[in-house]
C-alpha positions as CSV (number, residue, x, y, z in Angstrom):
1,X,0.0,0.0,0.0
2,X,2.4,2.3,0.9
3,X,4.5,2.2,-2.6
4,X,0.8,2.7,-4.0
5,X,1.2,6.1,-2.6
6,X,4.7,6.6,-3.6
7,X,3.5,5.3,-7.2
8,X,0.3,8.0,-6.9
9,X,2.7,10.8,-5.9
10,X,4.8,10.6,-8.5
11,X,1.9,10.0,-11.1
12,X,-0.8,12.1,-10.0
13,X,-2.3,12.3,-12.9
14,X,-3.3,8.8,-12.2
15,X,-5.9,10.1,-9.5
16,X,-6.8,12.1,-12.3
17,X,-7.8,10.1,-14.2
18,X,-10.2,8.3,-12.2
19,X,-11.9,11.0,-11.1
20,X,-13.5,11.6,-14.4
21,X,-15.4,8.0,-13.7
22,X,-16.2,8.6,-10.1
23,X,-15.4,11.8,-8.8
24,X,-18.8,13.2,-6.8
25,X,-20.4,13.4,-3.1
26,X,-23.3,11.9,-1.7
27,X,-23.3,14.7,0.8
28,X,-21.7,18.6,0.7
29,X,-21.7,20.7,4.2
30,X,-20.8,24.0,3.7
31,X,-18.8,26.0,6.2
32,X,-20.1,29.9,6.4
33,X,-18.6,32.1,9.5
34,X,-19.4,30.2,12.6
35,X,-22.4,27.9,10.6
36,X,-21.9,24.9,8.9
37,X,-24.8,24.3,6.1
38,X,-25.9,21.2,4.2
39,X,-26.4,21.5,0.9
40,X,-29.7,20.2,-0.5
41,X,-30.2,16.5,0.5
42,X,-32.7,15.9,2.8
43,X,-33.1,12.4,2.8
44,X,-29.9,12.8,5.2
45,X,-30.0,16.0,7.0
46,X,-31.9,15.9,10.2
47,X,-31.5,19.5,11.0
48,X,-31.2,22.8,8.5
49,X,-27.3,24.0,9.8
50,X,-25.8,24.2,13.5
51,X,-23.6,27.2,14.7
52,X,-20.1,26.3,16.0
53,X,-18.3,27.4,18.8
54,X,-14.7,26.9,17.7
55,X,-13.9,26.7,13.8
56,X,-11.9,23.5,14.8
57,X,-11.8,20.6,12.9
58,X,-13.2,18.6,16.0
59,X,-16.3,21.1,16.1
60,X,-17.1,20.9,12.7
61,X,-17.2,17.4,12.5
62,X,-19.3,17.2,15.7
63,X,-21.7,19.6,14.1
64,X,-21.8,17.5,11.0
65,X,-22.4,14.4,12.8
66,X,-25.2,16.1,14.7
67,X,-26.4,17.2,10.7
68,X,-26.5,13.6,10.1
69,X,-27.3,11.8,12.5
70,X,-28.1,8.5,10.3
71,X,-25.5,8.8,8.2
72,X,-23.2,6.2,7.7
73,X,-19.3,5.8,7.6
74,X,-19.7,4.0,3.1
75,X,-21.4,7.9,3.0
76,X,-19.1,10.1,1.1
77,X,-18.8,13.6,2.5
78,X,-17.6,17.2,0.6
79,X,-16.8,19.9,3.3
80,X,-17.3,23.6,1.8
81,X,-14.4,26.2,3.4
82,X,-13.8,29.6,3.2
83,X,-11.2,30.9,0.7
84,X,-8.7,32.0,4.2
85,X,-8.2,28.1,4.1
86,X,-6.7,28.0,0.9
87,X,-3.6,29.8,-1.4
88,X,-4.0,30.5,-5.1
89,X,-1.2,30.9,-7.1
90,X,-1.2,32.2,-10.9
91,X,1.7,31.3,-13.5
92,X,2.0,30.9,-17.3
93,X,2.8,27.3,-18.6
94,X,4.6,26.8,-21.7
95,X,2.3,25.3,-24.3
96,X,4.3,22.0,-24.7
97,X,3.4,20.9,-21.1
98,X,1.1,18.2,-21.3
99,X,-2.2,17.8,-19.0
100,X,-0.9,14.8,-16.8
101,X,2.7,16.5,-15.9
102,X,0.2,19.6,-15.1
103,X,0.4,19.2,-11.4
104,X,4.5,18.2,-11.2
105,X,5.3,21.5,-13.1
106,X,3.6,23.3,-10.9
107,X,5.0,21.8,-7.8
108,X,8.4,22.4,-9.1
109,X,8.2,26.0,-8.8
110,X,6.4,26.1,-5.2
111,X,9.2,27.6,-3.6
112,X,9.2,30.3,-5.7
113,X,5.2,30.7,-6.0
114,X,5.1,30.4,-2.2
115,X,8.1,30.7,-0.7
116,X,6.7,31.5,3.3
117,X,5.1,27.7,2.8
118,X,7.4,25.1,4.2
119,X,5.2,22.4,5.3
120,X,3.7,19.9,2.7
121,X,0.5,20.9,0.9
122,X,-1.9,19.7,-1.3
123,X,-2.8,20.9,-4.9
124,X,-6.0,21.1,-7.1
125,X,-5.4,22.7,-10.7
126,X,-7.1,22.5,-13.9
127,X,-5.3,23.1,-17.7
128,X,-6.2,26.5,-18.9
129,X,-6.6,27.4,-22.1
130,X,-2.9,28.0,-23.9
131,X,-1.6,31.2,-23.7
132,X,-3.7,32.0,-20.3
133,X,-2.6,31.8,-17.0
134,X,-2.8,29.1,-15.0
135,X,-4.5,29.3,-11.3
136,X,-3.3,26.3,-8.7
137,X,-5.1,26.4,-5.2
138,X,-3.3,25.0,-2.4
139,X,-4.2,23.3,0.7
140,X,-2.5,22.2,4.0
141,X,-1.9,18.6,4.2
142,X,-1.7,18.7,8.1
143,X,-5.2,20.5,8.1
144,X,-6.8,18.4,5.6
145,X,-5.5,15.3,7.7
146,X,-7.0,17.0,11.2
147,X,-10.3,16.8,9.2
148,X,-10.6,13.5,7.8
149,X,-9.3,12.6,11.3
150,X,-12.0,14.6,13.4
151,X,-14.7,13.2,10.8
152,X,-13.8,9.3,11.4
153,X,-13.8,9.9,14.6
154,X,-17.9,10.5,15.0
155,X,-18.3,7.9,12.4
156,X,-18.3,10.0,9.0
157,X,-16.0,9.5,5.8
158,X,-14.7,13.2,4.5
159,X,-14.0,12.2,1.4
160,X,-13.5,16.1,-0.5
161,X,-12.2,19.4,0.7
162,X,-13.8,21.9,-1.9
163,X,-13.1,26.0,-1.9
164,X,-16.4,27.3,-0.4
165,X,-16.6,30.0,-3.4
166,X,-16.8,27.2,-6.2
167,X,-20.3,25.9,-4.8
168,X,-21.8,29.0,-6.1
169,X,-21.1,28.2,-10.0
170,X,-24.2,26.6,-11.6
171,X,-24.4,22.8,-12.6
172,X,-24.0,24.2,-16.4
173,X,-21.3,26.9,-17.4
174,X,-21.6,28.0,-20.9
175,X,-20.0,31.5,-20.0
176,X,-17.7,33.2,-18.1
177,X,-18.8,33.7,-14.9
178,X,-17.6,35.8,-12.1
179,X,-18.5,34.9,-8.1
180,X,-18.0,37.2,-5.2
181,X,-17.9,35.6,-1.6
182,X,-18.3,37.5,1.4
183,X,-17.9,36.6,4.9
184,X,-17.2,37.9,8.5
185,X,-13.7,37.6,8.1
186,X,-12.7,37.6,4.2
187,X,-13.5,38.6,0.6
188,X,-13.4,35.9,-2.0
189,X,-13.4,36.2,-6.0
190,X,-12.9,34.6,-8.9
191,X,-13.7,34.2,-12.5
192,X,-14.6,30.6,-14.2
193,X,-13.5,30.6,-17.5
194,X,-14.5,27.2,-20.0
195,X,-13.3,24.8,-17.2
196,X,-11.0,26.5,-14.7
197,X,-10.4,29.3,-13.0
198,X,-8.9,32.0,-14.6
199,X,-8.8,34.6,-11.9
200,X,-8.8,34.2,-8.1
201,X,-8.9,37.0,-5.3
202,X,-8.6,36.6,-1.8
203,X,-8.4,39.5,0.8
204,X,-9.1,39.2,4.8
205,X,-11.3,42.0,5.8
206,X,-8.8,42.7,9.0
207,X,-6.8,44.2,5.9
208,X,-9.9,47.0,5.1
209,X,-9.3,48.3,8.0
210,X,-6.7,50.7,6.6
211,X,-8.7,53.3,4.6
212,X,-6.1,53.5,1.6
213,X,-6.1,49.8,1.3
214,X,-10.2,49.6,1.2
215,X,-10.1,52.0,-1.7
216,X,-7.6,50.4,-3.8
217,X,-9.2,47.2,-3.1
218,X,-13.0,48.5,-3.7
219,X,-11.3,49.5,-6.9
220,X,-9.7,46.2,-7.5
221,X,-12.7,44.4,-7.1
222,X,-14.5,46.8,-9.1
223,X,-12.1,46.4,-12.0
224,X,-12.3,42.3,-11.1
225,X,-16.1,41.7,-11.6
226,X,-16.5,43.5,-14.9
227,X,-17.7,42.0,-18.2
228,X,-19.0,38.9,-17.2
229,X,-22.1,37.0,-15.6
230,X,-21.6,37.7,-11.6
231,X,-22.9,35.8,-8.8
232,X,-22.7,37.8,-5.0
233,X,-22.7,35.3,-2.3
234,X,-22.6,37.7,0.6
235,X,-24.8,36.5,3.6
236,X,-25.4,33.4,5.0
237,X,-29.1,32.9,3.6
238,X,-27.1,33.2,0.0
239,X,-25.7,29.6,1.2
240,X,-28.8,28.0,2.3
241,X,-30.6,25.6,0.3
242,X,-27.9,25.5,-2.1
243,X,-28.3,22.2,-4.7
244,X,-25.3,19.7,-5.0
245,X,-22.1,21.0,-6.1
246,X,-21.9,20.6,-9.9
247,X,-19.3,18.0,-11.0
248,X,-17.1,20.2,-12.7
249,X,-15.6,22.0,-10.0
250,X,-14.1,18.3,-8.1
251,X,-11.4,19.5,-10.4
252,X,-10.8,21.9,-7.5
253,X,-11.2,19.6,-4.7
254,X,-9.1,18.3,-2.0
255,X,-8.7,14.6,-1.0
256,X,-7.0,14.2,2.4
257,X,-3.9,11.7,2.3
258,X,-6.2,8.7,4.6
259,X,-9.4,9.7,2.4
260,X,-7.1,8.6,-0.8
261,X,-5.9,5.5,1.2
262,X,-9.1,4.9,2.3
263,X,-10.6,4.6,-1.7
264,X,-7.2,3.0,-2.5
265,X,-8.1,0.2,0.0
266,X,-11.7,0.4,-1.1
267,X,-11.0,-0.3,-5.3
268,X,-8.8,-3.3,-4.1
269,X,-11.5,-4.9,-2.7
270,X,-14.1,-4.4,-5.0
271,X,-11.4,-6.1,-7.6
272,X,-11.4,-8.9,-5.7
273,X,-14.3,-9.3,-5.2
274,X,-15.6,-9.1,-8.7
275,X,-12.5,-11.2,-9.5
276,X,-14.3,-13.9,-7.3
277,X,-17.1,-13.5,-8.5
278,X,-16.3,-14.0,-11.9
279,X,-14.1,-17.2,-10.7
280,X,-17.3,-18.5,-9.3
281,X,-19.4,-18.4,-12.1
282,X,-16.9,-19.9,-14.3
283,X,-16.3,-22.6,-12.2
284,X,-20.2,-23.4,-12.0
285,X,-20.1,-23.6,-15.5
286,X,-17.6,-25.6,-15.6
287,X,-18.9,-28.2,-13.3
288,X,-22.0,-27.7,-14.9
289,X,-20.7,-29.0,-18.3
290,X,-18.5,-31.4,-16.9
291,X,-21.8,-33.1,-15.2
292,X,-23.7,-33.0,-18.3
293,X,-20.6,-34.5,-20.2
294,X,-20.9,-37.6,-18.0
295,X,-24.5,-37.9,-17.7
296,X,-24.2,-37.9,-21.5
297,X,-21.3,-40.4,-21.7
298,X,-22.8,-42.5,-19.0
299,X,-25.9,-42.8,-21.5
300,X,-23.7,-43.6,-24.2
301,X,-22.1,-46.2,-22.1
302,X,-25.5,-47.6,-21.3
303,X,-26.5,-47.5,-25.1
304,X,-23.0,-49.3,-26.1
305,X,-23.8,-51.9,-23.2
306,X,-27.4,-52.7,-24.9
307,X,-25.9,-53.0,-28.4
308,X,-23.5,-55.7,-27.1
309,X,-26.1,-57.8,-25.4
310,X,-28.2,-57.8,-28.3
311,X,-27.9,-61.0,-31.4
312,X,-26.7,-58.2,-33.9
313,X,-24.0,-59.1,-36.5
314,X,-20.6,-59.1,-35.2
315,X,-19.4,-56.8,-38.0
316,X,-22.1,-54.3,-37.5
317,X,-22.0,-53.7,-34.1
318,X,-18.5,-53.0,-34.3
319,X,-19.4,-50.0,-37.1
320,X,-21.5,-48.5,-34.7
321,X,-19.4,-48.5,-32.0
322,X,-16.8,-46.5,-33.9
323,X,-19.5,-44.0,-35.4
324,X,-20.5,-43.3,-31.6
325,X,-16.8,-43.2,-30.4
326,X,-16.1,-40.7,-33.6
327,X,-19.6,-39.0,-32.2
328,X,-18.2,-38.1,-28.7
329,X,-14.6,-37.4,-29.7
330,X,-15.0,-33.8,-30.2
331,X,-16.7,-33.4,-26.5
332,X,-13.8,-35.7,-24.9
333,X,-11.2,-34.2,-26.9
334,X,-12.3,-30.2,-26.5
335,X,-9.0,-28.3,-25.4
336,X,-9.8,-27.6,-22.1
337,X,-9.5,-23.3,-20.9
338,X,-8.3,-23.1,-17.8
339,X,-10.0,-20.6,-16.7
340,X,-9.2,-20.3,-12.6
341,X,-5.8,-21.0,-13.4
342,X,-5.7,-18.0,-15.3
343,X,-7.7,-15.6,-14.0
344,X,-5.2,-16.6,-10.9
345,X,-2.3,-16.1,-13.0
346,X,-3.4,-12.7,-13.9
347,X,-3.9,-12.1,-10.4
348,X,-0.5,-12.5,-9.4
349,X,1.1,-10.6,-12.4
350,X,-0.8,-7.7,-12.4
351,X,-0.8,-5.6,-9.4
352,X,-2.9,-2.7,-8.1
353,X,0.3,-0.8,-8.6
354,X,-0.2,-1.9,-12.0
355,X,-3.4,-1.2,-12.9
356,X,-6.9,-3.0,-12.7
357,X,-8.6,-5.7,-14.9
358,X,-12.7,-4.3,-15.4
359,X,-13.6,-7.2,-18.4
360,X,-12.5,-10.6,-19.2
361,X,-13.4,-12.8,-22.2
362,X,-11.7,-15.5,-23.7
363,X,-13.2,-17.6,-26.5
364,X,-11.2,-20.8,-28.3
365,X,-8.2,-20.0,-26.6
366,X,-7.7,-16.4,-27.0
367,X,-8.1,-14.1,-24.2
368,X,-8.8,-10.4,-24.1
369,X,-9.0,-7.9,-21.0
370,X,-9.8,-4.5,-20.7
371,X,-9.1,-2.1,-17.6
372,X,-6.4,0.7,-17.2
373,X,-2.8,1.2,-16.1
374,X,-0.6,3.9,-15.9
375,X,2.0,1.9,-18.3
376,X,-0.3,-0.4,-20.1
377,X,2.9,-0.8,-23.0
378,X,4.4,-2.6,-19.4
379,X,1.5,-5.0,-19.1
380,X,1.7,-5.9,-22.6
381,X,5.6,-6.9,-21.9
382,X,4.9,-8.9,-18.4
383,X,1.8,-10.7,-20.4
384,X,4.2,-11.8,-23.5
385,X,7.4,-13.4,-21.1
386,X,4.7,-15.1,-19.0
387,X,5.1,-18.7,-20.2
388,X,1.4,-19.7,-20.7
389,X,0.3,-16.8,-22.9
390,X,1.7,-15.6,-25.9
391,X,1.1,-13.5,-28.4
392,X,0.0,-10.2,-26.2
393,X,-0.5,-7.1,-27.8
394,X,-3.0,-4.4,-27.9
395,X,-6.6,-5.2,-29.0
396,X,-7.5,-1.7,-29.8
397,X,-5.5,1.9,-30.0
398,X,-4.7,3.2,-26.6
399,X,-7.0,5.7,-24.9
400,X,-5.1,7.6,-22.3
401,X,-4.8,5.0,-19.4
402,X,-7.5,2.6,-21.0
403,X,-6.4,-0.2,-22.4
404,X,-7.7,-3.7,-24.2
405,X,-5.1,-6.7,-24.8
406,X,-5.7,-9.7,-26.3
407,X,-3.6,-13.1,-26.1
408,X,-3.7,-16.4,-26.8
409,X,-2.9,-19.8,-24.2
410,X,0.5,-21.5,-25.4
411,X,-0.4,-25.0,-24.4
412,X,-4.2,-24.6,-26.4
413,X,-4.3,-25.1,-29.9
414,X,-8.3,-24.6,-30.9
415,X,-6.9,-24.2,-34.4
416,X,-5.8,-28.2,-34.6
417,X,-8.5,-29.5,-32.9
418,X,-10.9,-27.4,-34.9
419,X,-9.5,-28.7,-38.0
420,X,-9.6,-32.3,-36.7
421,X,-13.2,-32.3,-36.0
422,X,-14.6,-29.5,-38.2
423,X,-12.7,-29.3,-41.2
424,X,-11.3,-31.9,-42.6
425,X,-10.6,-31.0,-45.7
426,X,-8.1,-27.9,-44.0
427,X,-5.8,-30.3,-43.0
């Protein structure tokens, strides 16, 4: 497990990846001042928002527990903050940098972006258009830790971390749009442009205080929201009754390093347990046809048995022994797929480090499996020197991480036996 999070470290885009298949929340709280808020689901939510002592991660996850008080731990929570909890940085890529080295460019330059940051943080970014700049937001690991921690200790599962501001964007951007969040404590803005965020502003209110400051910033802000659609979110009955976040903005989100354990562990499981399902069935079948194989032998046996107790010519009772023996040849001489064996086989070769195996088929002897890998080119290479396949390549052309390789079993030749039985005349 643990050199799966080295592996996802250094390959974030893996994460990435996935989260276009299952990236969402079955529950969003949203954190406003001293008030934490559920967003529309009230199949969950026992009460409409509870105020907070302490902004601590301990008393927002007792507030959130006492939100949902049926809620269980396979529930999958998004926590709404305040823009104070996170940094924004803005840089211009060089074209040439591709989408899945997006985040590792960026990280490169941290100590320059942020140079008073020395512990480890987290990143959410999404590719800009070229020739734009490119907005990062950042995110303490410690503090996104204390959360995940102080939810999983009242029996909750904090699965995202998402930038308060964001919520406000509608399910469907065809525009730019341009959102201004306001709080006791901080301003917030930023413009959405296609799918990221082109502009971001953040500015604590203890900062207003200075007259000169206000004005340049009132001007600022003025200059900021200009020329697009604008959304003011600047009380707390803005935030009530808010619908699910839209899926577009989990671009943005932040998944604490035990939540992306947690799903790690999670995938595992469900492989296997597909994988044994799928071993199951196959077996069944398997036993199936081998009962109906002797039930229909043992008939034939039975037939044979009444033929030779009966006064037929010598000669011709041999003749239709040999027709039935030629009959049944093809059932008693079928190349047998091993399926478990290699279904186990694949088991062991393929780790989750790897990738993952989502469909299996094989038919006279060649196999084909679908699923996705960060290196699929290296699957393709452990399949071909394992000694009972051969033959591996790809299926179909390679979609990102998605991949689809066919091979065939060394020790199985359908072809033969086809021939044999089927035809004749090929041989």
């Amino acid at each position: 497990m643990r050199n799966y999070l080295k592996f996802l470290k250094k390959n974030p885009s893996l994460l990435k990846k996935r989260r276009k298949y299952n990236v969402s929340a079955d529950v969003c709280l949203i954190l406003h001042g001293n008030t934490l808020i559920p967003a529309c689901c009230e199949e969950l939510v026992a009460q409409h928002n509870q105020m907070l002592l302490n902004i601590t991660p301990d008393e927002i996850a007792q507030a959130a527990r006492l939100l949902l008080p049926s809620t269980t731990a396979q529930v999958r929570i998004a926590l709404a903050l305040s823009g104070k909890e996170f940094a924004a940085t803005s840089l211009t890529l060089p074209p040439t940098i591709a989408e899945t080295s997006l985040k590792n460019a960026v990280r490169l330059q941290l100590s320059t972006l942020l140079p008073s940051y020395t512990k480890p943080l987290l990143i959410a970014i999404r590719p800009q258009v070229k020739g734009k700049p490119t907005v990062a937001l950042w995110m303490p690991t410690q503090f996104a830790e204390e959360l995940f921690q102080a939810f999983e200790k009242v029996g909750l599962f904090l699965a995202y971390v998402l930038p308060r501001p964001l919520l406000a964007l509608p399910r469907t951007v065809t525009e730019v749009m341009q959102v201004y969040d306001e709080d006791e404590e901080s301003i917030s803005c930023f413009e959405w442009s296609g799918a990221a965020i082109e502009r971001w502003l953040y500015v604590p209110k203890a900062d207003c205080e200075d007259e000169e400051f206000k004005t340049q910033l009132t001007e600022i802000i003025s200059n900021f929201l200009e020329g697009a659609t604008q959304i003011t979110k600047n009380k707390l009955e803005d935030w009530e009754n808010l619908p699910m976040p839209s899926s577009i903005i989990y671009g943005y989100s932040f998944i604490p390093p035990s939540t992306l354990t947690r799903m790690i562990a999670l995938a595992r499981t469900k492989t296997r347990r597909n994988i044994i399902i799928v071993a199951a069935v196959v077996i069944l079948l398997i036993i199936g046809g081998v009962v109906a194989l002797k039930r229909y032998e043992y008939r034939l046996e039975r037939w044979l048995g009444q033929l030779q107790n009966r006064t037929l010519d010598v000669s011709r009772l041999r003749n239709e022994v040999d027709t039935i023996s030629q009959d049944i040849a093809p059932i008693k001489e079928f190349p047998r797929q091993e399926v478990v064996q290699i279904l186990q086989r694949l088991n062991s070769l393929i780790k989750p480090t790897e990738g993952w195996i989502t469909s299996f088929t094989i038919d006279k002897g060649e196999v084909e499996i679908k699923g996705f890998s960060p290196n699929p080119e290296r699957l393709v290479q452990m399949l071909g020197s394992e000694p009972m396949f051969e033959g591996a390549s790809f299926n179909q052309p390679r979609q990102g991480e998605n991949f689809s390789i066919r091979f065939k079993l060394r020790d199985l030749n359908i072809g033969e036996y086809w021939k044999k039985y089927f035809m004749p005349d090929q041989k």
